[in-house]
C-alpha positions in Angstrom: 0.0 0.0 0.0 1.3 3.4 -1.1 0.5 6.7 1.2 0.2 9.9 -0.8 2.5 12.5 0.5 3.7 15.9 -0.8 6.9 17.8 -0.5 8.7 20.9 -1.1 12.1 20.8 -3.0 14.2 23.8 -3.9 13.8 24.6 -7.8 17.6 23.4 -7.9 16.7 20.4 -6.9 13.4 19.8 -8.5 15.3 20.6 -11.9 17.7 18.4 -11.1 15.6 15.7 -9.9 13.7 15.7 -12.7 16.8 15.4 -15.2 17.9 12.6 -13.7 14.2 10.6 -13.7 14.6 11.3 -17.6 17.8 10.4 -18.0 17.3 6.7 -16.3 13.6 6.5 -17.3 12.5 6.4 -14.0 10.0 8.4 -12.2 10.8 11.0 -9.2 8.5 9.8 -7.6 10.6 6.7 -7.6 13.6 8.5 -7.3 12.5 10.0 -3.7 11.5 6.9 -2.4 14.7 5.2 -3.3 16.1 8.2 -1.5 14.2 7.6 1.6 14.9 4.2 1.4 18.5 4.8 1.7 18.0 7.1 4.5 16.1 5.0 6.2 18.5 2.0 5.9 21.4 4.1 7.7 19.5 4.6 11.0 20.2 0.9 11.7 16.9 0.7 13.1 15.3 -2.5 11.5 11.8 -1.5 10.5 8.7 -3.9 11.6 9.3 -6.7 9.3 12.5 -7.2 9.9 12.2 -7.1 14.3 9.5 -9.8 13.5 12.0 -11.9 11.9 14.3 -11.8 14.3 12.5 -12.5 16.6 11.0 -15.0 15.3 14.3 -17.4 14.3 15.2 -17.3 18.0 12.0 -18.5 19.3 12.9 -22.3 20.6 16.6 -21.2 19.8 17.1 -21.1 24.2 17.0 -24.0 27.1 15.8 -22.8 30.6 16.8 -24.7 33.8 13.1 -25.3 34.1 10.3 -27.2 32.2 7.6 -25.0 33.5 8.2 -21.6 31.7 5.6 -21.4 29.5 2.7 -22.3 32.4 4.2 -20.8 35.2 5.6 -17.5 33.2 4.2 -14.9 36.2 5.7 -16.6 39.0 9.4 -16.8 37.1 8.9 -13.3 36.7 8.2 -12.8 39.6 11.0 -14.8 41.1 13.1 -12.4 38.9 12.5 -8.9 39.6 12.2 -9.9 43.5 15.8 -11.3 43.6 
């Protein structure tokens, strides 16, 4: 799913922009998104999709020295944060 959005560029970079869509047959629209893309990718913050799968391939991945943890999940807790 796409979200419309609008922005402001300086007529510098508008012009410029737009060249550069021509020249690779791409749209700007396309162009800006690849930009935020790349922006996005340097935060080295992993968006939803990729925390899910993370977490995800470590699920059954850990031991714990009990057989209970999954019934008695409050009480381990519990157990925890008191000690």
């Amino acid at each position: 799913m796409m979200v419309r959005t609008q922005i402001q560029l300086p007529e510098d970079q508008a012009r410029r922009l737009k060249q550069l869509a021509a020249e690779q047959g791409r749209s700007m629209a396309d162009l800006i998104r690849e930009g935020i893309a790349w922006v996005l990718a340097r935060t080295g913050r992993p968006d939803d999709e990729e925390r899910r799968r993370r977490a995800l391939a470590v699920v059954g991945a850990f031991r714990s020295k009990t057989g209970d943890v999954s019934e008695e999940h409050d009480e381990h807790l519990a157990e925890f944060y008191d000690s």
